[in-house]
N, C-alpha and C positions, 0 to 999 in steps of 0.2 A: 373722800369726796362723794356726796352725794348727787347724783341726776334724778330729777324728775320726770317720767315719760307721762305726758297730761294726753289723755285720749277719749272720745265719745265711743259707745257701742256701734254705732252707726258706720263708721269706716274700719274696715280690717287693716287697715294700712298702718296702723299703730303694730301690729304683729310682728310685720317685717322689723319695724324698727328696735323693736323688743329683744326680737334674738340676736341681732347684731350688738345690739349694748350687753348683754348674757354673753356673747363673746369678750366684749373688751371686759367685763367684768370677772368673767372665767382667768382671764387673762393680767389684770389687774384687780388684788384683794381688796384695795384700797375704794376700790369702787363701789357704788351701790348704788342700787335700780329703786326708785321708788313708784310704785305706780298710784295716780291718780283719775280716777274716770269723773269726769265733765259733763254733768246732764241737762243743764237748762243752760239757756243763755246770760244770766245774771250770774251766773258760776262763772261762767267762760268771761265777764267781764271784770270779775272778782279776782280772778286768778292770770287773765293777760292771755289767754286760749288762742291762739292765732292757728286754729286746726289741728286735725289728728293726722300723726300724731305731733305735738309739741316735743321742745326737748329745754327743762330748763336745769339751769345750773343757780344757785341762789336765790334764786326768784328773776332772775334775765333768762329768756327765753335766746338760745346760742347760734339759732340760724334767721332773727328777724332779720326781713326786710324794713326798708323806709315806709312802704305803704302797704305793709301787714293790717290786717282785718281781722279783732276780734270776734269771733262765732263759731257754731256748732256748722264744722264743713270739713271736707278732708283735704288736707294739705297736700302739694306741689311742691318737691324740694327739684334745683335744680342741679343735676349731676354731669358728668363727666360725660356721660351718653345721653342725655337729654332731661328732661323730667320723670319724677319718679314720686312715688307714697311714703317716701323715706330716703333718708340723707347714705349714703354710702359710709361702708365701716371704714373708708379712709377719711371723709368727710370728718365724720364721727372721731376717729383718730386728732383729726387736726383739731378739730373744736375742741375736743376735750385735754389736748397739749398729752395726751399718753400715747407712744409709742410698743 
C-alpha cells in the first residue's frame, strides 16, 4: 500500500505527519510513504492539494472534507483534543484500516 504525504515547504506541519506514517510504516512493511512537494498552485489543482500536509491513498485524498479547498495553505485536521497540523496516528490508524 502506498500513501502519498503531498506538502508545500511553507508549513512544517507536513513533518508531524511524516513521522507518525514512518511509524505505522516501521510498523507495517507493506506500507510506503511517498512524498510529494507542492509548489505553485496549478500543481495543487493538478493533483487535488487541499493543504499540507495532504494524505492520499490512490489518488483520494483520506481525510476530505465536503468543502475542502484546493491551495497552497496549511491544513487543520480535526482530532480528538481539538485542531491540529496533522491527523493523529490513531486517525491515521483508522483511515488507513492497519492496526
Amino acid at each position: 500500500m502506498e500513501i502519498t504525504l503531498l506538502y508545500f515547504d511553507g508549513c512544517p506541519n507536513w513533518k508531524v505527519a511524516d513521522q507518525r506514517l514512518q511509524l505505522l510504516a516501521a510498523e507495517h512493511r507493506e506500507l510506503t510513504v511517498i512524498h510529494q512537494l507542492v509548489e505553485t498552485p496549478e500543481q495543487a489543482i493538478d493533483v487535488g492539494f487541499f493543504g499540507s500536509p495532504s494524505l492520499q491513498l490512490n489518488g483520494a485524498d483520506l481525510f476530505a472534507e465536503p468543502d475542502s479547498q484546493v491551495g497552497l495553505a496549511c491544513r487543520r485536521y480535526n482530532t480528538p483534543d481539538g485542531y491540529e497540523g496533522a491527523p493523529t496516528l490513531s486517525q491515521l490508524r483508522a483511515a488507513l484500516a492497519v492496526e
